[in-house]
C-alpha positions, 0 to 999 in steps of 0.5 A: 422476773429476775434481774442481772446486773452486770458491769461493763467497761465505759468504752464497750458501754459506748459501742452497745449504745451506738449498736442500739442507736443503729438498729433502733432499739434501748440498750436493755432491749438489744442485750435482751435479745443477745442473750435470747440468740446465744441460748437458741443458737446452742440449743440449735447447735449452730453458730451464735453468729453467722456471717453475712452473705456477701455477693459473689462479683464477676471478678470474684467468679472468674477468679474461682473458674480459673482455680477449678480449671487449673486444679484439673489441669493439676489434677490430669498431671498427677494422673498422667504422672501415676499411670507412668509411675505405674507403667514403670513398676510393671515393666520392673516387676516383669523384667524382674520375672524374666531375671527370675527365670533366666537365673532358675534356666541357668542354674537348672543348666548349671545342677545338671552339668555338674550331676553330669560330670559327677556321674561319668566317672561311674557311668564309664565304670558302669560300662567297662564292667559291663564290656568285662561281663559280656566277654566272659560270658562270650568265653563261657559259651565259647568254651561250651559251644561246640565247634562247627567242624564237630557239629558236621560230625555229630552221630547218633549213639544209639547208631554208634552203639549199634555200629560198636556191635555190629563190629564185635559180630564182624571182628574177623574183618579187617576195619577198612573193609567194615561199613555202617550206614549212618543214614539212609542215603549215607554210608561211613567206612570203618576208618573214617568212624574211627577217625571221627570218633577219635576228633570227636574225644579230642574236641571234648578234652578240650572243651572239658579243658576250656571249661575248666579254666574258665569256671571257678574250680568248685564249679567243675575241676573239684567235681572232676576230680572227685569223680575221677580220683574217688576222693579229694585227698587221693586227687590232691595226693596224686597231684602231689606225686605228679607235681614232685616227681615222687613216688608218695604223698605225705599225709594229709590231716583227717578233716575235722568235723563237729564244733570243736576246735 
């Protein structure tokens, strides 16, 4: 059995006797069992000494009632305290949303406005090309249309022709003693065929001449006049002679043909 020596000071020799004193045991004896419980005590993993129990009072009882009553009355407090905070982030968060979509109404509102008014100018341009369109076409049909007055007058050729020779058969007769049956119940005296013929040559001339006016010349005058004259250079020639009052044209240079210059 080993032995330890250790020195202590007077006073703590003192108190370790009266200790022993205390509980009935030698000094020996008593730092035998110190040592003992501090080499359980780790071993255990506990505290080398434990506090004694001291016993709860009733003074010391309603004391602690009192704290946990009035920790929930706190407690109650902070939880009334966050519904409110929370209540008021979400009346935020919605008043937010309500902003949001306020502002995207009124720039949506905004946007189209100003697309709005930046298309007008081209819609009213749109539609004056439009109204500028629809009346040159009204004058093109104009001018095609035949009248009403014409259409009243309108004859068959086949029983113009046939009238034409029955007329070269009857030429010994005077032409308002002729008469030709344009129908079955309808019977037209020479004069008045004549007179409707002629309305009906005039009534062409002048849709010919509204005609030309209106469409390009390449369309209908160029045409014409080739099929009039026989060639482009003895129209313009004779549209010179007209225009000058002269008696000739000057030359006109052959069109070139080929790649040359």
């Amino acid at each position: 059995m080993g032995q330890v020596n250790v020195a202590y000071d007077d006073a703590v020799l003192r108190r370790l006797d009266a200790l022993a004193e205390r509980q009935g045991q030698s000094r020996s004896d008593l730092l035998r069992g110190l040592a003992e419980e501090a080499i359980k005590a780790d071993e255990q993993g506990r505290p080398l000494f434990e506090p004694r129990a001291v016993p709860l009072s009733p003074e010391v009882l309603a004391g602690l009632v009192h704290e946990i009553r009035q920790m929930n009355v706190d407690l109650d407090r902070q939880m009334r305290a966050a519904e409110k905070r929370e209540k008021r982030l979400l009346e935020s968060c919605n008043a937010t949303e309500e902003a949001n979509r306020s502002a995207r109404e009124r720039h949506g509102k905004d946007l189209a406005n100003r697309f709005r008014e930046g298309a007008t100018p081209f819609s009213i341009m749109l539609g004056d090309f439009r109204k500028d369109i629809v009346e040159r076409h009204e004058a093109i049909l104009s001018a095609i249309r035949e009248p009403e007055s014409v259409k009243a007058m309108r004859v068959d050729v086949t029983v113009v022709k046939s009238l034409l020779l029955q007329r070269r058969r009857k030429a010994d007769r005077p032409l308002h003693a002729l008469h030709f049956h344009i129908a079955r119940n309808l019977k037209v005296a020479g004069w008045e065929l004549a007179v409707c013929a002629a309305v009906m040559i005039l009534v062409l001339l002048a849709v010919q001449s509204g005609i030309g006016h209106v469409l390009p010349y390449s369309w209908w005058a160029t045409p014409i006049s080739q099929s009039l004259y026989g060639s482009s250079e003895t129209g313009a020639c004779e549209l010179y002679k007209a225009a000058r009052e002269v008696d000739h044209c000057k030359a006109l240079p052959s069109a070139k043909k080929g790649g040359g210059k």
